[in-house]
C-alpha positions in Angstrom: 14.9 2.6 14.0 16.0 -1.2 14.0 16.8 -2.8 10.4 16.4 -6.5 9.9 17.1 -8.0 6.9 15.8 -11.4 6.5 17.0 -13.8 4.1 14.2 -16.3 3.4 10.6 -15.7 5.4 6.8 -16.6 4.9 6.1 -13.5 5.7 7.6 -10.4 6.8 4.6 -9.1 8.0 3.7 -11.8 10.6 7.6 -11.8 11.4 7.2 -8.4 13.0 4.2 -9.8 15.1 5.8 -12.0 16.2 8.9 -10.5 17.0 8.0 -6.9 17.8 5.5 -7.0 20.7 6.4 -4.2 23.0 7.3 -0.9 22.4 11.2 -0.5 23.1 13.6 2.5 22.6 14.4 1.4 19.1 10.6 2.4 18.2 10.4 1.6 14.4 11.0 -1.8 13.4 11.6 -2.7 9.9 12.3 -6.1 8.0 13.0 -6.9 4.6 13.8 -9.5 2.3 14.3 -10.8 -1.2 13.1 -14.3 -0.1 9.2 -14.0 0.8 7.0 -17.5 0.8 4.0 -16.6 1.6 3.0 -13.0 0.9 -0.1 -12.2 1.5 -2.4 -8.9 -0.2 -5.8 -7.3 0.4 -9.2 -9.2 0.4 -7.2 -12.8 1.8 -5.0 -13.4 -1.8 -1.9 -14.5 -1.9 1.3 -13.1 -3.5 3.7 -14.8 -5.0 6.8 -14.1 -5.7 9.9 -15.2 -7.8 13.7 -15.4 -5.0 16.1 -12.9 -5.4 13.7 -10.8 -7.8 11.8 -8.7 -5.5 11.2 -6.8 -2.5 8.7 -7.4 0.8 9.3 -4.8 3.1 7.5 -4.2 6.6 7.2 -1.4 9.1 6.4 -1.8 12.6 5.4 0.2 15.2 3.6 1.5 18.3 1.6 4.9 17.5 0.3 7.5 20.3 -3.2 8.3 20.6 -4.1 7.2 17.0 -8.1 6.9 16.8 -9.5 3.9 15.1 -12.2 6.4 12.9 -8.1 8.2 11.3 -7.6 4.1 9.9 -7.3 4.8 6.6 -5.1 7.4 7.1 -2.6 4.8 7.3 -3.3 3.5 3.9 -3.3 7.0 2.3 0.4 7.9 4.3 2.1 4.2 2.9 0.9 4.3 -0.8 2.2 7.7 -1.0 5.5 6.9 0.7 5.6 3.8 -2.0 4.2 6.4 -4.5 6.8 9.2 -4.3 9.7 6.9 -4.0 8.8 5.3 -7.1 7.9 8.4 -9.0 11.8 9.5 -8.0 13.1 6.6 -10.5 11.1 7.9 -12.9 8.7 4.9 -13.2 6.3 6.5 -15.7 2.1 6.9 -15.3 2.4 5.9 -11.5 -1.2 5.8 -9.6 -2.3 5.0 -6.5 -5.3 2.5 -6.9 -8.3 2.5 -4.1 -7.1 1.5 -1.3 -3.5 0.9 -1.2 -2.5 -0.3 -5.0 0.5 1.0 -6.5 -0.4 0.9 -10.4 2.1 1.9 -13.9 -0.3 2.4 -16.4 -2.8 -0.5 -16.1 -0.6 -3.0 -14.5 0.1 -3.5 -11.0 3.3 -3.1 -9.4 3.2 -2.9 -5.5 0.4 -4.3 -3.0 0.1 -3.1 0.4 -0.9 -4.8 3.7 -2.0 -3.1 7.1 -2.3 -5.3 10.1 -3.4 -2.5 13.3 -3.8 -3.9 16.6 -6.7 -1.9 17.9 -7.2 -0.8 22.2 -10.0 0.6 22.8 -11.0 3.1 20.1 -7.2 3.6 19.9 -4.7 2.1 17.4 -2.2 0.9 19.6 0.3 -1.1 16.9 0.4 -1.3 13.4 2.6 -3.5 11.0 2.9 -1.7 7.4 3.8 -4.1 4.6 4.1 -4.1 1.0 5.8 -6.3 -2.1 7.3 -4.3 -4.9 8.0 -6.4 -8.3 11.2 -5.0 -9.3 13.4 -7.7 -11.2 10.3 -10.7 -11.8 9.4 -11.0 -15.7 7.3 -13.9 -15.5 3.6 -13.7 -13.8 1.9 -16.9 -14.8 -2.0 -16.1 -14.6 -1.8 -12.1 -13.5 -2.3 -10.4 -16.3 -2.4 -7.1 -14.5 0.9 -7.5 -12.6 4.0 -6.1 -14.0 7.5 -5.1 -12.5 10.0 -2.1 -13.0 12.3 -4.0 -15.2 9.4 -4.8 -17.4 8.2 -1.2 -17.6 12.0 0.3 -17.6 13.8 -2.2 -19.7 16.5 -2.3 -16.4 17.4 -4.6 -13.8 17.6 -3.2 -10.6 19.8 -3.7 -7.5 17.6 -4.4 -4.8 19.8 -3.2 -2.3 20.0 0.2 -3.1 16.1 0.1 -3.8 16.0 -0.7 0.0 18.9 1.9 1.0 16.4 4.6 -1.0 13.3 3.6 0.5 14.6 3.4 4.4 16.3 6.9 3.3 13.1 8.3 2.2 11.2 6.8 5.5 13.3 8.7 7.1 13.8 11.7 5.1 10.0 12.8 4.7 8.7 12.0 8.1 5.9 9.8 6.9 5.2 7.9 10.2 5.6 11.2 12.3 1.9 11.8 12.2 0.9 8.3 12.6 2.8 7.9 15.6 2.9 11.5 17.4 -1.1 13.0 16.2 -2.0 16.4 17.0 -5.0 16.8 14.7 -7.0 15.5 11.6 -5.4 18.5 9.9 -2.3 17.3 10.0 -3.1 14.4 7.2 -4.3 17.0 4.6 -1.5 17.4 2.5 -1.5 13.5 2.2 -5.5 13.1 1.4 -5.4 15.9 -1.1 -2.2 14.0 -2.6 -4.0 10.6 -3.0 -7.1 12.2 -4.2 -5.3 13.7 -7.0 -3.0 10.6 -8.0 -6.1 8.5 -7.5 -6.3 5.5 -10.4 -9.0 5.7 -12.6 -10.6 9.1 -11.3 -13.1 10.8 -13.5 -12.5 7.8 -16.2 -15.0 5.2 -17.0 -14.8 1.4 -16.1 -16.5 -1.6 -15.1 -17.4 -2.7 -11.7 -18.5 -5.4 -9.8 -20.7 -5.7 -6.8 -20.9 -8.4 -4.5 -23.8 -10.0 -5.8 -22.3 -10.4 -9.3 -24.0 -7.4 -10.4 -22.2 -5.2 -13.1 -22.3 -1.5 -13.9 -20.0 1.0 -15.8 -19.3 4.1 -13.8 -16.2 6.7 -12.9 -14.7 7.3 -9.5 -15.1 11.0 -8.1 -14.1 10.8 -4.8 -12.5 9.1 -1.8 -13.1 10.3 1.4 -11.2 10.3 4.9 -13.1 6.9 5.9 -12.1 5.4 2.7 -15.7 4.8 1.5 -15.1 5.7 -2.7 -17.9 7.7 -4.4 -19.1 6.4 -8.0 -21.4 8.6 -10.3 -23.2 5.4 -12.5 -23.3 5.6 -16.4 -27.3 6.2 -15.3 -26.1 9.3 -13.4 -26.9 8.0 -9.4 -24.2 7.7 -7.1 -22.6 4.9 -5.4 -20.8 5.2 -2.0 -18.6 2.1 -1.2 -16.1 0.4 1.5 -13.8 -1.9 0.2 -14.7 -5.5 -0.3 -18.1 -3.9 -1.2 -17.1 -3.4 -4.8 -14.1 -4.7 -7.5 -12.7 -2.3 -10.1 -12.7 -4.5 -13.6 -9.3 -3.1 -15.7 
């Protein structure tokens, strides 16, 4: 495992991309930094970020045999590595929000990016990256986005926030099974996990359809592909992808 830490980039992400191209003998890559310019989230949005305040933090590495149909694997495995680590400082009401969302309550705390580099029907690479508002109090037009000093009252070091979430990488083993598969069975520990800390399951809420069509309904289900079952407020069922529907909270 080869650290990096970086102290001003557009993206850590696209860093590793760059930089990381090959497999080598140090097989996971990771870079981090306080600094991130240009983060970027789910569905093409940007994420900003305050200096110094915050963390963007990226995995990279080259996985064995991985099929393109296990994809969403990858998100369940991260958000629950972001999940448990969180959940060991006590931040209170955490949830992991379809797909990759970290959520405290109804705010938003932690967005995750995957960027897989597909062979075949194989996953050959993938780069793993999320931001995690720790010490940022202001969020200008995001009225859903909050930080762990705003939820805990306490300002954290961001170095030792890294040091626990390398240590937990490590400790737990979450990339094992994306990089060394031996059978879909391996991941279910981790898909009944998400299922259960799921945000908003069995709860009611608005959402939105691509053609600007609303309905109220509750999430039941997510299932291995990552298409997220809805039971309407007029009792049918809806079966989504993502970018095929937007949760209104």
């Amino acid at each position: 495992m080869n650290i990096i830490k970086l102290s001003a980039i557009d993206s850590t992400n696209d860093y590793l991309k760059i930089n990381f191209s090959e497999p080598s003998n140090n097989d996971i890559q990771i870079a981090y930094t306080f600094n991130q310019t240009k983060g970027r989230g789910q569905r093409g949005n940007s994420w900003f970020s305050e200096p110094d305040k915050n963390l963007a933090f990226s995995v990279a590495f080259f996985s064995n045999k991985f099929k393109i149909k296990n994809q969403f694997m990858v998100n369940i495995i991260f958000s629950l590595f972001i999940f448990n680590t969180l959940k060991s400082l006590q931040i209170p009401d955490i949830k992991i929000k379809w797909p990759n969302d970290i959520m405290s309550g109804n705010k938003k705390i932690c967005g995750i990016l995957n960027e897989l580099k597909v062979k075949g029907t194989n996953i050959e690479k993938m780069v793993i990256g999320f931001g995690l508002n720790i010490n940022q109090e202001n969020f200008k037009n995001l009225p859903n986005a909050s930080s762990l000093k705003l939820i805990k009252g306490i300002n954290y070091d961001l170095n030792s926030l890294v040091l626990l979430f390398i240590e937990n990488l490590k400790k737990y083993n979450y990339l094992d099974c994306l990089t060394n598969l031996k059978s879909e069975n391996h991941f279910e520990n981790f898909f009944n996990s998400y299922q259960k800390n799921l945000f908003g399951r069995d709860k009611f809420y608005k959402f939105k359809e691509p053609n600007n069509v609303f309905f109220n309904g509750k999430i039941l289900s997510v299932n291995k592909q990552g298409v997220i079952k809805i039971k309407k407020d007029d009792d049918s069922f809806g079966y989504y992808n993502f970018h095929e529907i937007k949760m209104i909270y």
